[in-house]
C-alpha positions in Angstrom: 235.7 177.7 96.9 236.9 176.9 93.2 234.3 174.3 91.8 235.8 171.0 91.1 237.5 170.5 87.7 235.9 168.8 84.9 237.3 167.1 81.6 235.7 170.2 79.7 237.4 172.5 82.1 240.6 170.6 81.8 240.4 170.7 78.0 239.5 174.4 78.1 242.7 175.6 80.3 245.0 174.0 76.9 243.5 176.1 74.9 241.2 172.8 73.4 244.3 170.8 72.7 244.8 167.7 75.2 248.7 167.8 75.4 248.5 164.4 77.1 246.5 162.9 73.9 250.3 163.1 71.5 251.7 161.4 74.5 249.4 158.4 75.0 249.1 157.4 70.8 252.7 157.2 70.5 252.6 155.1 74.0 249.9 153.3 72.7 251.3 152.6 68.9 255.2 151.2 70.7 252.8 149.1 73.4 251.4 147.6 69.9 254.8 147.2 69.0 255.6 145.3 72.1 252.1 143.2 72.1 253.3 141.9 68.9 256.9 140.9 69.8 255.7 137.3 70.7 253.3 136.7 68.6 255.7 137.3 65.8 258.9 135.5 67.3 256.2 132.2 68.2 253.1 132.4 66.0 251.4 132.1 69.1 248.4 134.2 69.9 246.5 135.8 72.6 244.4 132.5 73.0 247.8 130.7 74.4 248.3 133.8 77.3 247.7 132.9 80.1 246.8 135.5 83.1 247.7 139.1 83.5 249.7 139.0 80.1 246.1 139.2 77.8 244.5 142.1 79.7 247.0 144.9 77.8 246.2 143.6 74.7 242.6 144.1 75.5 243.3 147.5 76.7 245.4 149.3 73.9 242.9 149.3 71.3 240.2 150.4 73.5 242.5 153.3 74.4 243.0 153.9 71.0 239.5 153.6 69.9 238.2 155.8 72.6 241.2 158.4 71.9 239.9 158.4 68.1 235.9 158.6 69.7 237.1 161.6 72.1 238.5 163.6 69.4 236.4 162.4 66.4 233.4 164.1 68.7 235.2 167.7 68.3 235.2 167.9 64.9 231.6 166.5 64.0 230.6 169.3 66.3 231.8 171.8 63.8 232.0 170.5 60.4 229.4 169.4 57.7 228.9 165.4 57.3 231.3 166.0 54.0 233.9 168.1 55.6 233.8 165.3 58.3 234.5 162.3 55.8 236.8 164.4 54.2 239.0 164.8 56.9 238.9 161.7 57.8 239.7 160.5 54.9 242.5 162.6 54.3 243.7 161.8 57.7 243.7 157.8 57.4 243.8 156.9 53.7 247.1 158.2 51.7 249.5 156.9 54.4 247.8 153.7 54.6 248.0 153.4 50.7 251.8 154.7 50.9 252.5 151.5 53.1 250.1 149.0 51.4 251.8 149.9 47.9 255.1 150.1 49.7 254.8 146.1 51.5 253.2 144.6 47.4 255.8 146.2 45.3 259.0 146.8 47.5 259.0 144.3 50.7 256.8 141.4 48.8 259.4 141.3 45.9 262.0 140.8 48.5 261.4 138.5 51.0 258.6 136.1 48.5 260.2 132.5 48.1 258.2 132.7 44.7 260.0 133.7 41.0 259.3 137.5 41.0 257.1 136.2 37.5 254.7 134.2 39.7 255.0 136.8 42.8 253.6 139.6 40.2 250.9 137.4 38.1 249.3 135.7 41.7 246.2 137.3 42.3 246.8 137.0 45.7 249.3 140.0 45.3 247.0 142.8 43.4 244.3 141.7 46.4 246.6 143.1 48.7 246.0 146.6 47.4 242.3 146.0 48.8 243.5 146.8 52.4 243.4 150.4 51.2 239.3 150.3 51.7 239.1 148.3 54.2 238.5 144.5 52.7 241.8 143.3 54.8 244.3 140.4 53.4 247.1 140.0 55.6 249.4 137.6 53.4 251.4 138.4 50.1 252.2 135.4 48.3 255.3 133.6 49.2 256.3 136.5 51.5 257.3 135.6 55.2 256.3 132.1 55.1 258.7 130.7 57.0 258.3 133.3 60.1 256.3 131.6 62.6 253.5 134.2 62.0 252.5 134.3 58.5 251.0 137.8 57.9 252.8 141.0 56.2 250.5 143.7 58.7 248.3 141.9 61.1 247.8 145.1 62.1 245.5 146.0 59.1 242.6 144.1 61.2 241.4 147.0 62.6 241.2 149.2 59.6 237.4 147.8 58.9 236.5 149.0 62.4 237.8 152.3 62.3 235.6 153.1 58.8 232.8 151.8 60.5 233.0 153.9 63.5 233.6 157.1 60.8 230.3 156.0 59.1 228.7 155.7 62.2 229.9 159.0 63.4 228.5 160.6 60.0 225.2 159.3 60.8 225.2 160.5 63.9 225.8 163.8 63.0 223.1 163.4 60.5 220.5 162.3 62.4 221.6 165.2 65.4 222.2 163.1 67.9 225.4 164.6 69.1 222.7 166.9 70.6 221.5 163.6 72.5 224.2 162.1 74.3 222.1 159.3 76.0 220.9 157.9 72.7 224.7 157.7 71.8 225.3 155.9 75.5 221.6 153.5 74.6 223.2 152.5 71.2 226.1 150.9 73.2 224.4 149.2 75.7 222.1 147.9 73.0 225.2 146.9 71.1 226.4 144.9 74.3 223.1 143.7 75.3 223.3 141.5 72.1 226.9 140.8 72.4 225.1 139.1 76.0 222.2 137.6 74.2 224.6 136.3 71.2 226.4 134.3 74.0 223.9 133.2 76.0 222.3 131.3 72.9 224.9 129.4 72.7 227.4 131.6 70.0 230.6 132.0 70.3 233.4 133.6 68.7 235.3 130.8 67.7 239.1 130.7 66.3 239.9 129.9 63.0 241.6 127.2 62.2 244.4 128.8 60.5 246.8 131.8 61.7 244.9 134.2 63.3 243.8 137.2 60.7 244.8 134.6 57.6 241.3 133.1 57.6 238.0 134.1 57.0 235.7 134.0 54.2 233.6 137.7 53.5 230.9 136.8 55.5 232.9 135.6 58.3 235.0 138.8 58.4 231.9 141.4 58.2 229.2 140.0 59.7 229.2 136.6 62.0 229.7 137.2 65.7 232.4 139.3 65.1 230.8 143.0 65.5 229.3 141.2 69.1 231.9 138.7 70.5 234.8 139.3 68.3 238.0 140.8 69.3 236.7 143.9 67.3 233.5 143.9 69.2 235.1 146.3 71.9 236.6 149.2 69.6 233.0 150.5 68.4 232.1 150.3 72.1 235.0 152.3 73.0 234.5 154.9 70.6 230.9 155.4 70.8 231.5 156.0 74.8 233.9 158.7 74.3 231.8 160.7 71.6 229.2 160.8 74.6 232.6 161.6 77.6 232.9 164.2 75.0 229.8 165.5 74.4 229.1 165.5 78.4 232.4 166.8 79.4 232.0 169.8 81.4 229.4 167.3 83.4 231.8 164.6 83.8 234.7 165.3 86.9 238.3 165.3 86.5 239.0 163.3 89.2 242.2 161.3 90.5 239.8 159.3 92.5 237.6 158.3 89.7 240.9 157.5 87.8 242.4 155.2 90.7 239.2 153.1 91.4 239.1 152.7 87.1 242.8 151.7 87.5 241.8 149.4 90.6 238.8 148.1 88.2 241.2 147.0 85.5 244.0 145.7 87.6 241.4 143.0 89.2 240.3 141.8 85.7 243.7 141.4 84.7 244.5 139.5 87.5 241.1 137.8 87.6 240.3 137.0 84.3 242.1 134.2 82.1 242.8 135.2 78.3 239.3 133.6 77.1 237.8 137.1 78.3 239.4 139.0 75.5 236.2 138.4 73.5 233.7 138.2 76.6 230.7 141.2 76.5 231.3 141.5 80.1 234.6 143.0 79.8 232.8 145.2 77.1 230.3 146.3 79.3 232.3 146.8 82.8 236.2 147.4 81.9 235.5 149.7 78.9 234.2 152.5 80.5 237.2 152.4 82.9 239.4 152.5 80.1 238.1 155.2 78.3 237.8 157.8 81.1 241.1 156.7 81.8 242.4 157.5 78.1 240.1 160.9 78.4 241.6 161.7 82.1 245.2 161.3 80.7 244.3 162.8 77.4 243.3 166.2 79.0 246.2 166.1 81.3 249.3 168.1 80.7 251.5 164.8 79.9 255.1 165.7 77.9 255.6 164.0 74.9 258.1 161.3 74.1 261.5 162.9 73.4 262.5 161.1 70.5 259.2 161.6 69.5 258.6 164.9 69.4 259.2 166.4 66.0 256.0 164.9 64.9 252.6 162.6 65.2 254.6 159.3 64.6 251.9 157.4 66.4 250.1 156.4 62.9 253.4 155.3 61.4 254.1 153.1 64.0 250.9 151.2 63.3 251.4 151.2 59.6 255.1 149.9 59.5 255.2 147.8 62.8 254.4 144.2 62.4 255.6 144.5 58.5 259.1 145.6 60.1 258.9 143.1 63.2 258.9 140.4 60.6 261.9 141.9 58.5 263.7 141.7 61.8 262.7 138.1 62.1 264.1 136.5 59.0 267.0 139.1 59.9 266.9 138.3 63.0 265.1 134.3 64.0 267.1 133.5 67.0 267.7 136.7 68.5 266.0 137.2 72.0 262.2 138.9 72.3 264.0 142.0 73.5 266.5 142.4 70.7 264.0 141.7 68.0 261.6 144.4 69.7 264.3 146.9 70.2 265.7 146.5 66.5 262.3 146.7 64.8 261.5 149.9 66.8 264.4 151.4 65.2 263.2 150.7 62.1 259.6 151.3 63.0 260.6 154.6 64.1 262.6 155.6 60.8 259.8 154.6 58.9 257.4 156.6 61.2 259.1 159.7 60.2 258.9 159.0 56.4 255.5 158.8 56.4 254.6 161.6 58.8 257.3 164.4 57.4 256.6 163.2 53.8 253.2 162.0 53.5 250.8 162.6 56.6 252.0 166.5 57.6 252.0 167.6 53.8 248.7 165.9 53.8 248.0 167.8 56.7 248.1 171.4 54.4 244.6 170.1 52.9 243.1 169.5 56.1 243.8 172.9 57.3 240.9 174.8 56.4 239.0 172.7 58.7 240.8 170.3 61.3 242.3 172.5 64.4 244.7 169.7 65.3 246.1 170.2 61.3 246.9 173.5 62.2 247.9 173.0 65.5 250.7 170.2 64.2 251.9 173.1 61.3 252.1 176.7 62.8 253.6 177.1 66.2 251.6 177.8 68.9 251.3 181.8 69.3 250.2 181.6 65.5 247.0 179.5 66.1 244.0 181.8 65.8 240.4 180.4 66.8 238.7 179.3 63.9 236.9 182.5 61.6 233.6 182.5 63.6 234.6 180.7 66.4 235.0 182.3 70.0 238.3 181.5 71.9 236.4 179.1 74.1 235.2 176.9 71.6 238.4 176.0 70.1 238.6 172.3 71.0 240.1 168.8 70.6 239.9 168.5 66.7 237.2 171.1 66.3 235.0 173.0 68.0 233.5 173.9 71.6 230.0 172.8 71.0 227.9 173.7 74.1 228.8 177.1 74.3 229.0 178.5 70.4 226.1 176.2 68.7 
């Protein structure tokens, strides 16, 4: 009798590279899209959903953060604390400058009510450029101001996150611990533990009173209740519980089971829970686990990719050039229906997708070679990719290496 597949064994029979991973970020990235579509056309946040409509918004970026935890794990395995930055670096930074020069000095100039004099002397304009590391400002002066939602990339909000969950990554490789999965797994219930004491003392995470992602002095944006109660409090979570799904994976079943009573989990806290959850510690604690082996279930499966998408890792694009597009399409576009607005703005998205993956991300991607096995992976076909010079065929993995049998 065959012994009952695991996500390790799963990840081993592709060769290390989870096909379904390409197929869920580009899912994810368009769901994004979609999440945004009335929020854009109304102004209106998650705060005025009402039942099952919050709970995907919840979701996606825990699936995303847990996707980037899952694979994030492979390549700390293997490379140095510097290499690690390094590629990450490489990996998030020039595209993200590309579009945050692209939206000051090409869409600001066009769509600011302000004399293209004022647009260029307002500070508020060169302040923009600090999105590139991670001190996000969502507006440009005079730009999109009379869209019901006031930001250029509301999107950018998460950028902060994902450099902390990098830095916290590098120290955990420095300090070993991705040779002590249960500290990883004790650091997030510690982290939700006083996302539960934070509450119950009488904190909240409590709405601005202007736009959402407009407001906020530094303090407010860094530290406050944000890292605990905040709508960013679940992406660390995510992403420290699928460094340790990674790290335990050949202990951890692949199991449809598992995956329907996840599924099950989730569908009853949509329907249960009213959109005042979204920055609840309980979801944290109880509907982020499901999530994540959810993502990793899928991740590891053999999933095709999107058609149209399929001549490259678009999924980054669509993040970078979604909600700045969505709003083009809305001064294009005020009165046309939720569904035309989304469908013309994909369009777009999508074309500017490609830009930035054929012309900016993949030649990137020639730099990263030496030491990411997904760069390769995207730039040789697959009967060219050779495991890594000291590296057995079975520990070829995710992004890096196959730890637990070649260290």
């Amino acid at each position: 009798m065959m012994p009952a597949p695991s996500i390790g064994s799963m990840l081993d029979r592709q060769k290390g590279f989870g096909p379904g991973f390409d197929f869920i970020r580009v899912a994810l990235a368009i769901a994004v899209v979609a999440g945004h579509t009335p929020y854009v056309a109304t102004g209106s946040g998650t705060s005025d959903q009402a039942w099952i409509i919050w709970f995907p918004q919840f979701a996606i970026l825990v699936m995303f953060f847990a996707l980037s935890g899952f694979l994030i794990a492979a390549s700390g395995l293997r490379l140095s604390v510097k290499e690690f930055l390094i590629n990450r670096g490489l990996r998030i930074i020039p595209a993200l400058a590309v579009e945050i020069v692209l939206s000051a000095l090409i869409l600001g100039p066009i769509f600011t009510t302000l004399p293209l004099a004022d647009y260029f002397t307002s500070a508020g304009t060169w302040k923009y450029f600090t999105n590139v590391v991670g001190l996000v400002n969502y507006t440009l002066p005079g730009v999109f101001t009379g869209n019901p939602a006031p930001e250029v990339n509301s999107s950018l909000w998460t950028v902060p996150f994902e450099y902390g969950c990098y830095a916290v990554m590098a120290l955990i490789m420095a300090f070993g611990l991705l040779r002590r999965p249960a500290l990883i797994v004790l650091g997030v219930v510690i982290l939700v533990g006083i996302g539960f004491a934070v509450q119950i003392t009488g904190h909240a995470a409590s709405p601005s009173q202007l736009p959402p992602g407009v407001a906020g002095t530094m303090y407010d944006k860094i530290f406050s209740t944000a890292l605990f109660l905040g709508r960013g409090a679940k992406l660390p979570v995510a992403c420290l519980l699928a460094i340790a799904v990674y790290l335990c994976r050949d202990r951890i079943p692949y199991d449809g089971r598992i995956l329907a009573a996840c599924c099950a989990l989730c569908l009853g806290a949509a329907l249960l829970g009213p959109a005042a959850w979204i920055t609840q510690p309980v979801l944290n604690a109880v509907v982020a686990p499901a999530l994540v082996y959810i993502t990793v279930f899928l991740g590891v499966s053999n999933l095709p990719r999107l058609p149209l998408f399929s001549k490259g890792d678009y999924s980054y694009g669509i993040y970078l050039y979604g909600f700045p597009m969505q709003q083009v399409v809305k001064v294009w576009l005020p009165n046309a229906s939720l569904i035309v607005q989304f469908a013309v703005a994909l369009v777009l998205i999508t074309a500017f997708a490609a830009f930035s993956w054929h012309w900016i991300e993949k030649p990137v991607l020639k730099l990263r070679r030496h030491f990411s096995f997904v760069a390769r992976r995207r730039l040789e076909p697959d009967e060219m990719v050779k495991p890594l010079e000291g590296i057995g065929p079975l520990a070829v993995t995710v992004s890096g290496s196959r730890s637990a049998r070649s260290s």
